[in-house]
Structures are given as C-alpha cells and as structure tokens.
C-alpha positions in Angstrom: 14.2 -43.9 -2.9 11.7 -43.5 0.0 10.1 -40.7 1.7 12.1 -40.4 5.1 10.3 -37.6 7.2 8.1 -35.2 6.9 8.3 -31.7 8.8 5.3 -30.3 9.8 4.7 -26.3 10.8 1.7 -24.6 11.3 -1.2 -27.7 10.0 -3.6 -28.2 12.0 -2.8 -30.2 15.6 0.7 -29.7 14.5 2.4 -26.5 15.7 6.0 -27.5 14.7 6.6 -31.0 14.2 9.5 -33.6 12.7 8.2 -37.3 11.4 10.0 -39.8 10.3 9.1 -42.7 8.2 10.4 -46.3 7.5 11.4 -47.4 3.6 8.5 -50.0 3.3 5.5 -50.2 5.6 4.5 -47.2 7.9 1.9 -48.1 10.6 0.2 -44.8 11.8 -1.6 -45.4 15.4 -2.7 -43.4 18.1 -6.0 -42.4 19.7 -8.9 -40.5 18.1 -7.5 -36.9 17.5 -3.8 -37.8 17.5 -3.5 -36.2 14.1 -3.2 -39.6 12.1 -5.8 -38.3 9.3 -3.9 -35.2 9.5 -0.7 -36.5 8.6 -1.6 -38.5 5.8 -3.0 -35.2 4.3 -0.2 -33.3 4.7 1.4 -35.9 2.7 -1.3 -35.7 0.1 -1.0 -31.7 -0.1 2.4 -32.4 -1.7 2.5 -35.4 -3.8 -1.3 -35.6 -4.7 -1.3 -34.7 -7.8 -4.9 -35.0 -8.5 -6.2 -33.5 -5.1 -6.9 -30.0 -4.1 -3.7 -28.1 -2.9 -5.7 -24.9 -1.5 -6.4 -25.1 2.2 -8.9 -23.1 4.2 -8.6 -20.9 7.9 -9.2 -24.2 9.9 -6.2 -25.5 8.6 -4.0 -23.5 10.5 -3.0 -24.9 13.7 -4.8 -22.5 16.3 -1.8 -22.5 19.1 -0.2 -19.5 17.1 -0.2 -16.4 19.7 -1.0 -13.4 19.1 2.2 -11.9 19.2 3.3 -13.8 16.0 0.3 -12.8 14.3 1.4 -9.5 14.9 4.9 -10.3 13.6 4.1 -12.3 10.5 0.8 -13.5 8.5 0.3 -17.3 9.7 1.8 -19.5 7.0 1.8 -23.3 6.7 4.5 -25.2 5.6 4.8 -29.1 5.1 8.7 -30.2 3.9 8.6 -34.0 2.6 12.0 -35.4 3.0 13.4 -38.0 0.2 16.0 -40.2 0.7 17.9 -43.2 -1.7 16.8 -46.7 -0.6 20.1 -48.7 0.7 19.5 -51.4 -2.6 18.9 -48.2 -4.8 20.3 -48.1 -8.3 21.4 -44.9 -9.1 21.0 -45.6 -12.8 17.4 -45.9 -12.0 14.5 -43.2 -13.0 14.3 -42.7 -9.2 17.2 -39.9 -8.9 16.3 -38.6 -12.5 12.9 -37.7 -11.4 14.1 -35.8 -7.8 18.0 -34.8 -9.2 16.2 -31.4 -9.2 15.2 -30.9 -5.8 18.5 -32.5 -3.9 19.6 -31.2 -1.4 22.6 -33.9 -0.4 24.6 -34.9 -3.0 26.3 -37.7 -1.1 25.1 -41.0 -0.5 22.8 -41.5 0.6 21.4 -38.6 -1.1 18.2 -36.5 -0.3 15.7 -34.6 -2.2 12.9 -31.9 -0.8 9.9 -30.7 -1.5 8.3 -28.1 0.3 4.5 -27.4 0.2 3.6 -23.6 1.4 0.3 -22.1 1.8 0.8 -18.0 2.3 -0.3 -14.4 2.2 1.9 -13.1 -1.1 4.6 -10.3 -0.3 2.7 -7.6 -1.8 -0.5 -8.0 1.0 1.9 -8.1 3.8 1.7 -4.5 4.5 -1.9 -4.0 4.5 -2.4 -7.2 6.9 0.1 -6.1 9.8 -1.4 -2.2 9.7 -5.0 -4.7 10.1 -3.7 -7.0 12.7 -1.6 -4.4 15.0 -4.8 -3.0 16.8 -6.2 -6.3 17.7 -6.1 -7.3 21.3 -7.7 -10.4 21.3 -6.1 -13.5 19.1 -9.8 -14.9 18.4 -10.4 -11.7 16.7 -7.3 -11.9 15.1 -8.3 -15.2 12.9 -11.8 -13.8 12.4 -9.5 -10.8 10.3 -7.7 -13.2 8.8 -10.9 -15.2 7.4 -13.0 -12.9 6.2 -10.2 -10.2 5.2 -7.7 -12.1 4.1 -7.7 -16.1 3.3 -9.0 -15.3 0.0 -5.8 -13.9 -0.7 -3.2 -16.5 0.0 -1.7 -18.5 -2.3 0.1 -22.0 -2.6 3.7 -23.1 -4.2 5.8 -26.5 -3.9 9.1 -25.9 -3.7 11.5 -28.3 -4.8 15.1 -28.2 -3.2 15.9 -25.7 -0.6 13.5 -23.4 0.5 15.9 -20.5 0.3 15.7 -20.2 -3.7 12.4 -20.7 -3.9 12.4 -23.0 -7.4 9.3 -24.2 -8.0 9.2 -28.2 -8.5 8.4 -29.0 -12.0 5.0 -30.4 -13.3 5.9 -33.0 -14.8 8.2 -34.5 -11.8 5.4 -34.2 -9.5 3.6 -35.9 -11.7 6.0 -38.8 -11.5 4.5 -39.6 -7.9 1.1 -41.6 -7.8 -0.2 -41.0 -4.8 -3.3 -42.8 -3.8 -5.2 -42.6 -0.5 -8.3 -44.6 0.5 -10.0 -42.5 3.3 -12.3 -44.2 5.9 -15.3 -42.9 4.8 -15.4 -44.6 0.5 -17.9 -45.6 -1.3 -16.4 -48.4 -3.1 -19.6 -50.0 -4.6 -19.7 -46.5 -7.0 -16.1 -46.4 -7.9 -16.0 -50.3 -8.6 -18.7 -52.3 -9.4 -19.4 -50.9 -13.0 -17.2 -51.2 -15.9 -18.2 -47.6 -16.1 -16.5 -45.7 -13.5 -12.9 -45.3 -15.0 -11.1 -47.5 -11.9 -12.4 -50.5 -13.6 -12.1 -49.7 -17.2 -8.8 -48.7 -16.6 -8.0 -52.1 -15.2 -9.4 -54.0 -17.3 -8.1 -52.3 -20.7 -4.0 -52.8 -18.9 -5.3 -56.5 -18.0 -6.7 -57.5 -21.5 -4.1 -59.8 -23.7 -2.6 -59.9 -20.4 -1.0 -63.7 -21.2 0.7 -61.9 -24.3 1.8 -58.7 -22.5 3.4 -60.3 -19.9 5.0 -63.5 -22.6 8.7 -62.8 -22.3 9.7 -65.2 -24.8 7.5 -63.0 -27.5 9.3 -60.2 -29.1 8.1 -56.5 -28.3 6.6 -56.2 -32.3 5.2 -59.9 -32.4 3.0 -58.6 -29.0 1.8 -55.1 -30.5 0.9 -57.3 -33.9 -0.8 -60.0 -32.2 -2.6 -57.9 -30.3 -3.9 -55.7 -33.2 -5.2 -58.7 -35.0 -7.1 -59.6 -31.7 -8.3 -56.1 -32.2 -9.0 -56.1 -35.8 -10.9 -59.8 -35.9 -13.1 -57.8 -32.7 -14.1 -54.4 -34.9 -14.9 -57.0 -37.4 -17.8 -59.1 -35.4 -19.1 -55.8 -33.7 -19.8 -54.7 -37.5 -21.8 -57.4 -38.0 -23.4 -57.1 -34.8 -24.3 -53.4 -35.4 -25.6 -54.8 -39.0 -27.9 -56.7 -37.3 -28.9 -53.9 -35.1 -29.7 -51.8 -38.3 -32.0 -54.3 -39.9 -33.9 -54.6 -36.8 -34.4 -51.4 -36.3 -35.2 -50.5 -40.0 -38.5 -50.0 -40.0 -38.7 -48.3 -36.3 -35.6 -46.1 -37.9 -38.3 -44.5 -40.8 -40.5 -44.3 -38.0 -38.6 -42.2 -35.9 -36.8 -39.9 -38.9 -40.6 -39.4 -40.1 -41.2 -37.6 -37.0 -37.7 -35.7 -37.9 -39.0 -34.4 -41.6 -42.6 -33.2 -40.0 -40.7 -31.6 -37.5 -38.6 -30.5 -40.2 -35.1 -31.6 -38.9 -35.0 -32.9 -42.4 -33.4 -29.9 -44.9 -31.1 -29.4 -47.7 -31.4 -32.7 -48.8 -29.6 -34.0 -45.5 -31.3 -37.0 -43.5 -31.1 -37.7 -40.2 -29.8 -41.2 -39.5 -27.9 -43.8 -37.1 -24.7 -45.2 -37.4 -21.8 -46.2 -35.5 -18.9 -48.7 -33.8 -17.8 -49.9 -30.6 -14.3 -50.9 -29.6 -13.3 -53.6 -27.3 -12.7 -51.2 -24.2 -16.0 -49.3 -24.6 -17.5 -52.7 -24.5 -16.6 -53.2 -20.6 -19.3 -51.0 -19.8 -21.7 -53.7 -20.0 -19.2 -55.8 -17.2 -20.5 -55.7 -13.9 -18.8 -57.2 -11.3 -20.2 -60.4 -9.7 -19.7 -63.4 -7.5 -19.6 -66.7 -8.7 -19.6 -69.9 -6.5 -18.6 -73.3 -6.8 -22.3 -74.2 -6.9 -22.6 -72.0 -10.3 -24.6 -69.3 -8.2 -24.1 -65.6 -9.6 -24.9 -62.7 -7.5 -23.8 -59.0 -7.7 -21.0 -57.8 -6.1 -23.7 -55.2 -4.5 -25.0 -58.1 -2.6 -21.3 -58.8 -1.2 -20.4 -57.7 2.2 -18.8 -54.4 2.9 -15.7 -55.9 4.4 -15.2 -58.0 1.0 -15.6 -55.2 -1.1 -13.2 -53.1 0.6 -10.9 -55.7 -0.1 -11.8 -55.9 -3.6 -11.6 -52.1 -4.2 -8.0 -52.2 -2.8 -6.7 -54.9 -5.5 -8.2 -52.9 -7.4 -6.7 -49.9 -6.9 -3.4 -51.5 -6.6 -4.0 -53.0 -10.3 -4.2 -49.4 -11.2 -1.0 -48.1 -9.5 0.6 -51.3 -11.6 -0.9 -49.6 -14.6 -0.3 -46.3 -13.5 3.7 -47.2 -13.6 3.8 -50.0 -16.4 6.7 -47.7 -18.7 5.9 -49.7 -21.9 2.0 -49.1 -21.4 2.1 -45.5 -20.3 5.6 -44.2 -21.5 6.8 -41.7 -20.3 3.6 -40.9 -18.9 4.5 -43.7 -16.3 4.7 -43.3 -12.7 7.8 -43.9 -11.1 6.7 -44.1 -7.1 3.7 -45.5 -6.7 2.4 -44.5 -3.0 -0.3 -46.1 -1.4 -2.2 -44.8 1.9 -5.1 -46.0 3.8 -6.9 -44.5 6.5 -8.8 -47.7 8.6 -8.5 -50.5 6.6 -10.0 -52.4 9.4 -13.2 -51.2 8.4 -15.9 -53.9 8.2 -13.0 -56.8 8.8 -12.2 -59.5 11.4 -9.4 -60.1 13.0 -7.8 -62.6 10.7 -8.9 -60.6 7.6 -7.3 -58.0 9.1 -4.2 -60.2 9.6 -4.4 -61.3 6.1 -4.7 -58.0 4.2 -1.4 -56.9 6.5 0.3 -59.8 4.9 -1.2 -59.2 1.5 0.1 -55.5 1.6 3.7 -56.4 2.5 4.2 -59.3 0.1 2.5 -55.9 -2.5 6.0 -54.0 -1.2 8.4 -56.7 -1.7 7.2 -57.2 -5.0 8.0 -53.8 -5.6 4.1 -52.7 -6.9 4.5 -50.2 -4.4 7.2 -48.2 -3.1 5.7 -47.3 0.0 2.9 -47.6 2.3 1.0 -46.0 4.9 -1.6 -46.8 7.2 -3.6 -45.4 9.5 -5.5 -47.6 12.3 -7.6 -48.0 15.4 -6.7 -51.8 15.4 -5.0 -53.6 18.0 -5.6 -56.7 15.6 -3.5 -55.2 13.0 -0.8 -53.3 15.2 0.0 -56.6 16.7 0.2 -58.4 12.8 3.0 -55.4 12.3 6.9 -55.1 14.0 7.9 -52.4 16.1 9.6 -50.9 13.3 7.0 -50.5 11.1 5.0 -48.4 14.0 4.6 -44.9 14.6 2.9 -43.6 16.9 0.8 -40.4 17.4 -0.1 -39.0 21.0 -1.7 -35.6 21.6 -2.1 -34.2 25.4 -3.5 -30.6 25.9 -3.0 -29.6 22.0 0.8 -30.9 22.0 1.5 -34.1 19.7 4.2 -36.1 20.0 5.5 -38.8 18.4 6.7 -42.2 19.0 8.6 -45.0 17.2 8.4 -48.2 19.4 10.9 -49.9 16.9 13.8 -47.4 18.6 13.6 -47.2 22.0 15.2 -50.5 23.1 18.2 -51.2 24.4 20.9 -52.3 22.1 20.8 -55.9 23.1 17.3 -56.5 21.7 16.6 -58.4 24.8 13.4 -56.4 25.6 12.8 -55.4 22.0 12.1 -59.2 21.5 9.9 -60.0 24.5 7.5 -57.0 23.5 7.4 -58.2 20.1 6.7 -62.0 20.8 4.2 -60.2 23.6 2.3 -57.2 21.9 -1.1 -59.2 21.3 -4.0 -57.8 20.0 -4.8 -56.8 23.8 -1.7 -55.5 24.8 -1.6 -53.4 21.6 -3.8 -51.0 23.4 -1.1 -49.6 25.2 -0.1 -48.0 22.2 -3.8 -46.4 21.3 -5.0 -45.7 24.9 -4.0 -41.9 26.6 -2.9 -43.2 29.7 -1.7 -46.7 30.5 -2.1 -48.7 33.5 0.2 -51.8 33.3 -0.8 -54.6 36.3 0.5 -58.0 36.7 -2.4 -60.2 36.8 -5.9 -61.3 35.7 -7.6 -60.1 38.8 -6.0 -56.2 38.7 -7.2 -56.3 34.8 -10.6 -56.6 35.7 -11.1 -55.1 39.2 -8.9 -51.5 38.3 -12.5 -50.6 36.3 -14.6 -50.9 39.0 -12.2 -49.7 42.0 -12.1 -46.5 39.7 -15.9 -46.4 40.2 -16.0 -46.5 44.2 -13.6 -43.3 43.6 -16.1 -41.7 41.5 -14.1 -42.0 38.6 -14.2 -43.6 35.0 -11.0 -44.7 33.6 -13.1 -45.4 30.3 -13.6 -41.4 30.3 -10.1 -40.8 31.4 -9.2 -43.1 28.1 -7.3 -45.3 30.5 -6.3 -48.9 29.5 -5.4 -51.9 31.4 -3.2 -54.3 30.6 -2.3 -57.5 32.0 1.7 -58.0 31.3 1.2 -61.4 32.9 3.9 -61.3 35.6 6.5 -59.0 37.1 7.9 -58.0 33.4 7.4 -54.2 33.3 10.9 -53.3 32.5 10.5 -54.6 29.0 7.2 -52.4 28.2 8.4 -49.5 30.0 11.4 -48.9 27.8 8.1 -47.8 25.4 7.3 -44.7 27.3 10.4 -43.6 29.6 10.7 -40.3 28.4 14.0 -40.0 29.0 13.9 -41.6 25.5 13.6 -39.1 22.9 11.5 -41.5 20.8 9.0 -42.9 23.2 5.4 -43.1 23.5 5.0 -39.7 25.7 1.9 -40.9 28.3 1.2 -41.3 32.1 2.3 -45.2 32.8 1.0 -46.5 36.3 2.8 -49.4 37.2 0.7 -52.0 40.1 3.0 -54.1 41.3 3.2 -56.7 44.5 5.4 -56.3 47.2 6.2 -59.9 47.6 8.7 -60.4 50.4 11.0 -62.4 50.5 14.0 -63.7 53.2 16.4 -66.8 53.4 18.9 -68.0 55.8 22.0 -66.2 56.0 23.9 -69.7 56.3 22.5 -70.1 52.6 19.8 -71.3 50.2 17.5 -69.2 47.8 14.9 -66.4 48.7 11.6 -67.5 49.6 8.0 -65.9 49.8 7.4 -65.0 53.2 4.5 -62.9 55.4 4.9 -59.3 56.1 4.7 -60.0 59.7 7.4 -62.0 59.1 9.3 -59.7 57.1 12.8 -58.1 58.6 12.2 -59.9 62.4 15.0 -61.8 62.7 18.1 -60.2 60.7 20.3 -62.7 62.4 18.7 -65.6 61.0 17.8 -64.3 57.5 18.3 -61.8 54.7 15.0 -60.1 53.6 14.3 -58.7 50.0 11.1 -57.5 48.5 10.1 -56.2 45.1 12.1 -52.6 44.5 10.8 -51.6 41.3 9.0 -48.8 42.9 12.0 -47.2 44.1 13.1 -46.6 40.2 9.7 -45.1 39.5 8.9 -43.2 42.3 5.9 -40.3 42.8 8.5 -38.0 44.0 9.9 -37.5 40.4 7.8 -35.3 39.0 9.8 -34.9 36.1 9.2 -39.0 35.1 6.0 -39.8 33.3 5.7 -43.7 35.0 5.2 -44.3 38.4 5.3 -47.1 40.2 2.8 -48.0 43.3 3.2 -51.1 45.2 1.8 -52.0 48.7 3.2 -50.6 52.1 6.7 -51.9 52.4 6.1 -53.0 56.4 2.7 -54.4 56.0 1.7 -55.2 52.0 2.5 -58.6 50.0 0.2 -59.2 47.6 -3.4 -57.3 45.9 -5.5 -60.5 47.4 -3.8 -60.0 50.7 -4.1 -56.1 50.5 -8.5 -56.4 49.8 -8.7 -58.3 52.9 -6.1 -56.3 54.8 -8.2 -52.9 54.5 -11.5 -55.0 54.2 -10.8 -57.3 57.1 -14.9 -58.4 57.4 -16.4 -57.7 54.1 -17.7 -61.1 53.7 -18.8 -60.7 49.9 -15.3 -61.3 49.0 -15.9 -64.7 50.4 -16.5 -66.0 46.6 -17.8 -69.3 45.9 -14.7 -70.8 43.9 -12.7 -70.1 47.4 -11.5 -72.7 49.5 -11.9 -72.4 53.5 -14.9 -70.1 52.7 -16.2 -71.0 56.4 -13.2 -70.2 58.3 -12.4 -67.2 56.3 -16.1 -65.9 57.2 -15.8 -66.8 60.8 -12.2 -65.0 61.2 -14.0 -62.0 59.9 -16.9 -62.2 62.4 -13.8 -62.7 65.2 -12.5 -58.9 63.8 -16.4 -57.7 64.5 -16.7 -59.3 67.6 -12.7 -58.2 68.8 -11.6 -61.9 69.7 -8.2 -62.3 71.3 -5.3 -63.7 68.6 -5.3 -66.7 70.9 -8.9 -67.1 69.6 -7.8 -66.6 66.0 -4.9 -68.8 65.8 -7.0 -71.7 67.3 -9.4 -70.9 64.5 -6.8 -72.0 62.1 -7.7 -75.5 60.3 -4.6 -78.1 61.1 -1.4 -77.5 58.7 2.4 -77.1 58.4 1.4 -73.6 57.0 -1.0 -72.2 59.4 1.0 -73.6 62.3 3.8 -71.3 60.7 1.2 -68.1 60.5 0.3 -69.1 63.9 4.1 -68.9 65.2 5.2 -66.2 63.5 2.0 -63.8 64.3 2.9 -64.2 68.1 7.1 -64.1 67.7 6.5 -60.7 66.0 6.2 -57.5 68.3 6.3 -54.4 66.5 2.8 -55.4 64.7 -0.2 -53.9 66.6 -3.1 -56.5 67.5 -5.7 -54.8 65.0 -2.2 -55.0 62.5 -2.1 -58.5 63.3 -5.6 -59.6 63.3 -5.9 -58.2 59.6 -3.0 -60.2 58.7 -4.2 -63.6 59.7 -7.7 -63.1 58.0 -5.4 -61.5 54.9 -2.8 -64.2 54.9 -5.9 -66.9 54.9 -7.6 -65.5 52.6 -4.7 -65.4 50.0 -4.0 -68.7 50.5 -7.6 -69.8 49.5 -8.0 -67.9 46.3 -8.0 -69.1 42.9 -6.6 -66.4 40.3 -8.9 -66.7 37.6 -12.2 -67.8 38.7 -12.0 -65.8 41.8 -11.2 -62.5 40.0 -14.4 -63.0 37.8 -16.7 -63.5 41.1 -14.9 -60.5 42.8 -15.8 -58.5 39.6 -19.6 -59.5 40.1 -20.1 -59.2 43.5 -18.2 -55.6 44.0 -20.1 -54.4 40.8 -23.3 -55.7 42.2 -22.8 -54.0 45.4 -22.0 -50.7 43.8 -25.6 -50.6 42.3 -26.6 -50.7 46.0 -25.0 -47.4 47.0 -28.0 -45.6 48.6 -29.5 -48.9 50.0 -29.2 -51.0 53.5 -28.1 -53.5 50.8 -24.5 -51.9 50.4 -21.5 -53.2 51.7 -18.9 -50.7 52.3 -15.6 -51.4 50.4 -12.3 -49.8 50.5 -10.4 -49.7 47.9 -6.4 -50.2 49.5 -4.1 -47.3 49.3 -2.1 -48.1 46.5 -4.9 -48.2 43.8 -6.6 -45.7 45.6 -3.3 -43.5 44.5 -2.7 -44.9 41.9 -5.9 -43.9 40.2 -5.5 -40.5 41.8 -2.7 -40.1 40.6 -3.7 -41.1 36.3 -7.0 -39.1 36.3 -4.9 -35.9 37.2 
C-alpha cells in the first residue's frame, strides 16, 4: 500500500486543496512559501504518532470570509488517501492494518483517514450568537482566539467521514512516521550512546552476524545469544569486584559521614552495589572518525554536511528496527515513512546526487515504504524523474499544484527531451515565480540588466532565466500550459528570434535571409519566419505564456535588434568582435546622416556584403533611416561571437548603468520586445 493523495481544507496556505502522491519517491519543490513545509505537516498531523496533534489559530488558513464564519466555526480537515501498491500481496499485514478504514473494496482498494481539528457540537451555539454581530473578519479571528480555540478538539477518523469511527490506536500506531525538519540538531540526537536514537541502534545491531544467519534455527539464535549475554554479566561482575575493593576504604569513608549524620539506623547500613548489562554499556560509545592513517577524532569535529548524512542512516537503521516483526512483535511497524525537509543542507552537488541515489536504492529495498522530500535544490530536482516531482506554486494566497511527470503528450517525445535536458540550471524553472525561457547565452545574461534600464529587478520579481539552448520551447512549455490541468501554474515569457527565411519557388530548402530582404520578391521566393508567437500571443489573456519575438517587417535576430534601436552606441563595439573599425565608422555615418551610397561603399570586399549592398538598394518600402539601421545591424551580427561577446556586452552595459547621472552615460535602449516582455512579467 502507499499513500496516494492527500486532501487539504482549511490548513494554513491551503484553502481547499487535492495532492497526489507517487508509490515510491515524492519530490516536493516550489519557491519559499509554496506550502512545502506545510504539507509535510499535514501529513505528520495524521500518521505521527509521537507528534503533537493539537493545532493553534494560525493554523487556520486566513482566506475564510466572513460570511462562513458566520455560517459555521472554521474547522480544519486533512484526509490522507491509501491505496494497494500494484505488486501488493493482499495476504500481507498491509490490508490487515487499514481493512478498518476502507473505503473501496475493489482492487485496487483504498483506505482513509481523516484528521479534524473543531469546535465540539455543544459550543456551537454560543459561538454563532458571538460571531453574528461582528462586521469585520479580523475581529472575527480575534473572537475566535481568545474565546474560543481553547475549546476545540481533535479526532482521526478512519473510513468515511460520515460515521465518524474513530481509527484505532493501535493501527495508527502501525505507521512510523519520521520527519527530519531543516532546522536538527543532529550532534545531540546522535553522537552519544546516550540519547536513545543510538542505543536503540546499536542494541537491534548487536549479534547482528547471528540475527541475520539464515542457516541458524530461530532457538539456536535466541540460545546463542544468551550465552553471549550470560559470559558478559559474568566479566562485568568481576569488573564491579574490582571496583569494590578499590573503593573499599573510600566506601567507610563516605558511610562514616552517613552514621554521624545518622543515615545509619535500625541496624541498616548504607552501602553500594550493583550490575550493568551489555546495552547500558553503550553509553560510554561515542561516535568517532577513524582514518586510514589510525587518526581518531570525534564525530563533533566532522562537518555538518557529513553528519546529516550520518544522522539519516541512522535514523533509517531505526525505522529497520522499528519494523523488524521478530524483534518487536507485534509491536512492529508495518509502513515505515520517511520525510525530509532540505536534505541539501550543508551538501554539494554530487553529495546531494549521491544521497538521492542512496534513498531510492533505501525504497527498492523495501526499508521504507515511502518517501518524501522537500527541496530548494536544482542539484537534487535534476538527480530525480519527472515523475517523482511535485510541485508547489503559490500566487496571491492561491496554491496550486503541479506534476511535471503528467503533462506530456502521450508520445513521450517531449517528456524525454526535458528529462535528458532539466540540468541543475534549468531546474529552476520549476522553483522560480515567473519564468523567462530565451534561446541563447547572450539573452541569459543581458535579460538581468535590460530589467535594470526599466527600473526593474527580475531578482525581486523572483524571475528566472533560462537558456533552453535553441528554438526548443515547445518541449518545456507543455510544463506550464494551463490548459493542462496538472501543470506548473506561472507567467512563461517566451524570447524568441524572428529568423526569416525565403527560397526559390523553383525549389531548394529555406535559407536565413535579411529583413530588408524579407517578402520583396514573391515571384522569385517563398518567405517563412519563426511563428511561434502567433500560438502564444499577448492578446490571450486567458493563456499564462506569451510569446514575444522581434517586429515581423523589420526584426531577425537579438544582436541585430541592439544595433537596430541603438544604431551608434559604440560601447557595443566589444573587443572579441570582428570589423570593430567599420562597425564604429558606420555608426559615426548614422550621426553624421551619410547617404546609403556612402554606407554601402563603407562595406569591406565580400560575396556577403555585396549581397547586403544589393539588396538594401533593390528594396523600396524600407525608409532610409530603416535602412541605414539595417546595414550597421546586419554588420554588426555578422561580426559577433556568441559567447565571449555576450560576457563583454554584460560588462560594458552594467558599467554604463553605474553612470546614470554622469556625462559618462551612454544612452541605451532596450528593443521593444524585451522592453514588453519585461512589462509584461513584472505585472
């Protein structure tokens, strides 16, 4: 069996909400606030067994109105949602422990358990003749806090709600559910052979290579073990002995002070005695580290990343325990449930990666039924499948929910390419509010600072950009399209090129041509450009991506779009470009307003530029300022490098913004399309 949703009503961000949950690994994600902590303690309000169960007025999710205040005492209710595992035997303890709580008696059946948290029957009436005069829903919860939380009670159900049976003790206790939170101390609750964790472990793990001997009978063990026992008790006697005769003469010492004191009476004498078993003696283990070199340190010395580590074998050593039948009886747990809020903390990347693997090869092994996780980590979302994720997004005090594993189209086509393609950068997608998705190097690291000469932040709109590397948007967007039930519910800006293209209507493939060569001779070619923005478009409100691309007449590419609405701003003139002279010299042309005779002299010999040349003076519906933008544009895009350029662009327009106020500042306009685009996100 598995847990297969969880229903939500009334906790905290959650006004009304349905989760659903995979029969292994559960990957929680989302940004900070999306309810991820939430969750996992709604979880822990039901099968905890060991945590507290009573809740508190901030618990309550706030969006209730008035008017249902009015109508009914707030009440919070959390349904869990068991199901039977596809492999499950049904002669297994699993549908013994929850046959009490079904409610589906056909395969695959399904158990419940509801957790509520409520004003009892009998204080209804006095709370509605308290809450009727209240105009003002603030007030309303300051009633309910100081008049009546006190008097609300808790239950979990088990079955349907409608009879109201409460779920048996000893069931519950069936379910070990153990969460690591992200704030622990795990140098107190490990390091000592003290603190019960440890003890615990140690006393399952001791005579371990006869416990676990499958060629020894089940009596042969238990009287093996007692000798071991028995030959023990018998060198701590002597041990003690020798602890006696030591103290012997301190001892008469110490009682003297006893009989003046007169402790001493009716002939009884104060005196020491006693024995010690093998398990008390683990409380003079500590844990430590031992290298190869023979150096010991303690474990308090060890880094906090390690430690976490070791805590969490730890504590998966005790949910082994916890549901070892022969060591515990019936005592034993039967689903072990493990959930851990950040595991990330104080880990690299490829520790990270490793404790992902280490927890699923924990699942397959069937030490534990099912896990959950909570994370901030790109590094560990990208080590997970899509169908292990869920994820969390709250906008204006709504949450939704997402499962990236079921939003594909049945062909797996895209479902793939994401997968191969969600890297630990592209994993922010899933954690940031609002996404803007670019094809290349240079938008990645110039959208930042183009925000800035807007007078925005998109670090304090929580806006990520992410490089899909190419024109291969279709395959991320099927993630948020929220004409998709089970998508990632965000604002998706999508900066694309225009990229025309034309070839001969006699035949032959498409080609990248100039906009001033684009749609002049209809005759001759066929024209085609990029169209994605005509599936996304700003028009549809109702659509939560839009696509912005350069002006259909006049755009091509970003390069060519910087220089077409910064025609002689020579500071994009960067170092790593080629025809850096020319470039700068066309620009001073623009200033000085040469004749396009003038320009297209300007042009260093080549098949290319004689083409530009050409094509700039066969086309007649460009104006000449039109036109002398595109020959300083089209030159310019045909000089830059990708990478090294982008990194020098990034420099020079950040320098230049820390001039604003000086003679030192360049003006620079940002072109249309990011200039809307970035409009359009920070809304």
């Amino acid at each position: 069996m598995y847990i297969s949703k969880i229903a939500l009503e009334n906790f905290r961000n959650f006004k009304s909400k349905e989760i659903e949950f995979n029969d292994g690994v559960n990957v929680i994600i989302g940004h900070n606030n999306a309810g991820k902590t939430n969750l996992i303690k709604a979880l822990g309000l039901v099968l905890d067994s060991q945590g507290t169960k009573r809740l508190d007025i901030d618990d309550f999710n706030k969006n209730i109105s008035l008017r249902e205040l009015k109508v009914e005492p707030p009440k919070i209710k959390i349904t869990i949602t068991i199901k039977q595992s596809i492999d499950e035997d049904l002669n297994s303890d699993d549908l013994a422990t929850v046959g009490d709580w079904l409610v589906r008696l056909e395969e695959p059946y399904e158990a419940a358990l509801t957790y509520e948290f409520f004003l009892p029957e009998k204080e209804k009436e006095n709370y509605l003749a308290t809450i009727i005069t209240t105009t003002d829903v603030e007030m309303a919860w300051k009633i309910i806090k100081h008049d009546y939380i006190r008097l609300y009670v808790y239950k979990i159900w088990g079955g349907n709600t409608t009879t109201q049976t409460v779920a048996d003790n000893e069931s519950l206790q069936k379910f070990d559910f153990q969460f690591l939170n992200a704030i622990r101390d795990v140098e107190r609750d490990m390091l000592s052979g003290k603190n019960t964790l440890l003890k615990s472990v140690l006393d399952f793990f001791m005579d371990y290579e006869i416990k676990s001997d499958v060629d020894m009978l089940e009596d042969d063990k238990k009287a093996e073990i007692k000798k071991r026992k028995q030959d023990f008790n018998g060198n701590t006697v002597q041990l003690l002995m020798e602890l006696q005769n030591r103290m012997k003469e301190g001892k008469n010492k110490i009682l003297a002070y006893a009989s003046d004191t007169g402790a001493s009476f009716n002939k009884a004498t104060p005196n020491f005695e006693g024995n010690i078993s093998d398990v008390e003696m683990f409380s003079a283990f500590k844990l430590i580290l031992e290298y190869e070199s023979g150096i010991k340190i303690p474990a308090t010395h060890n880094g906090l990343g390690y430690n976490n580590l070791i805590f969490m074998s730890l504590l998966l050593a005790k949910m082994q325990v916890n549901a070892d039948g022969k060591y515990l009886g019936s005592n034993a747990k039967v689903f072990p449930i493990l959930a851990i809020e950040e595991p990330e903390a104080h880990l690299h990347p490829s520790m990270q990666h490793q404790f992902l693997k280490f927890l699923k090869k924990n699942k397959t092994q069937k030490k534990v039924r099912q896990i959950f996780v909570t994370t901030h980590s790109t590094h560990i979302s990208s080590s997970v499948s899509l169908d292990e994720m869920i994820c969390l997004h709250n906008e204006a005090g709504e949450t939704t929910v997402g499962y990236p594993g079921k939003v594909f189209p049945s062909d797996g086509k895209s479902k793939k390419y994401v997968q191969r393609f969600l890297d630990a950068t592209k994993s922010d997608m899933l954690f940031a509010q609002k996404v803007i998705l670019v094809e290349g190097l240079a938008e990645q690291l110039l959208l930042s600072i183009f925000a800035k000469y807007e007078g925005v932040s998109l670090e304090e709109n929580h806006i990520a950009v992410i490089n899909v590397g190419g024109r291969f948007f279709d395959h991320f967007l099927h993630l948020f399209d929220n004409a998709n039930p089970n998508t990632l519910n965000k604002k998706i800006v999508c900066l694309t090129d225009r990229d025309p293209e034309r070839k001969l209507t006699a035949g032959g493939s498409f080609k990248k041509c100039y906009p001033f060569e684009y749609n002049q001779d209809k005759i001759k070619y066929k024209y085609q450009n990029n169209s994605i923005s005509n599936k996304y478009p700003i028009t549809n409100t109702a659509s939560n991506i839009v696509v912005f691309s350069q002006d259909v007449n006049y755009g091509k590419t970003f390069e060519y779009d910087l220089i077409l609405y910064n025609p002689t701003l020579d500071v994009l003139v960067t170092e790593s470009m080629s025809n850096q002279v020319e470039i700068k010299e066309l620009m001073s042309y623009f200033n000085n307003k040469n004749q396009i005779s003038e320009y297209i002299e300007k042009l260093r010999d080549s098949e290319e530029n004689t083409r530009i040349g050409n094509s700039i003076t066969e086309n007649t519906s460009f104006s000449k300022d039109q036109k002398y933008r595109a020959i300083i544009a089209s030159r310019y895009l045909n000089s830059v490098g990708k990478g090294e350029n982008a990194l020098e662009l990034a420099y020079v327009l950040e320098e230049n913004l820390n001039q604003v106020g000086t003679s030192e500042y360049k003006e620079f306009i940002v072109p249309n399309y990011i200039k809307e685009a970035i409009t359009w996100i920070c809304q």
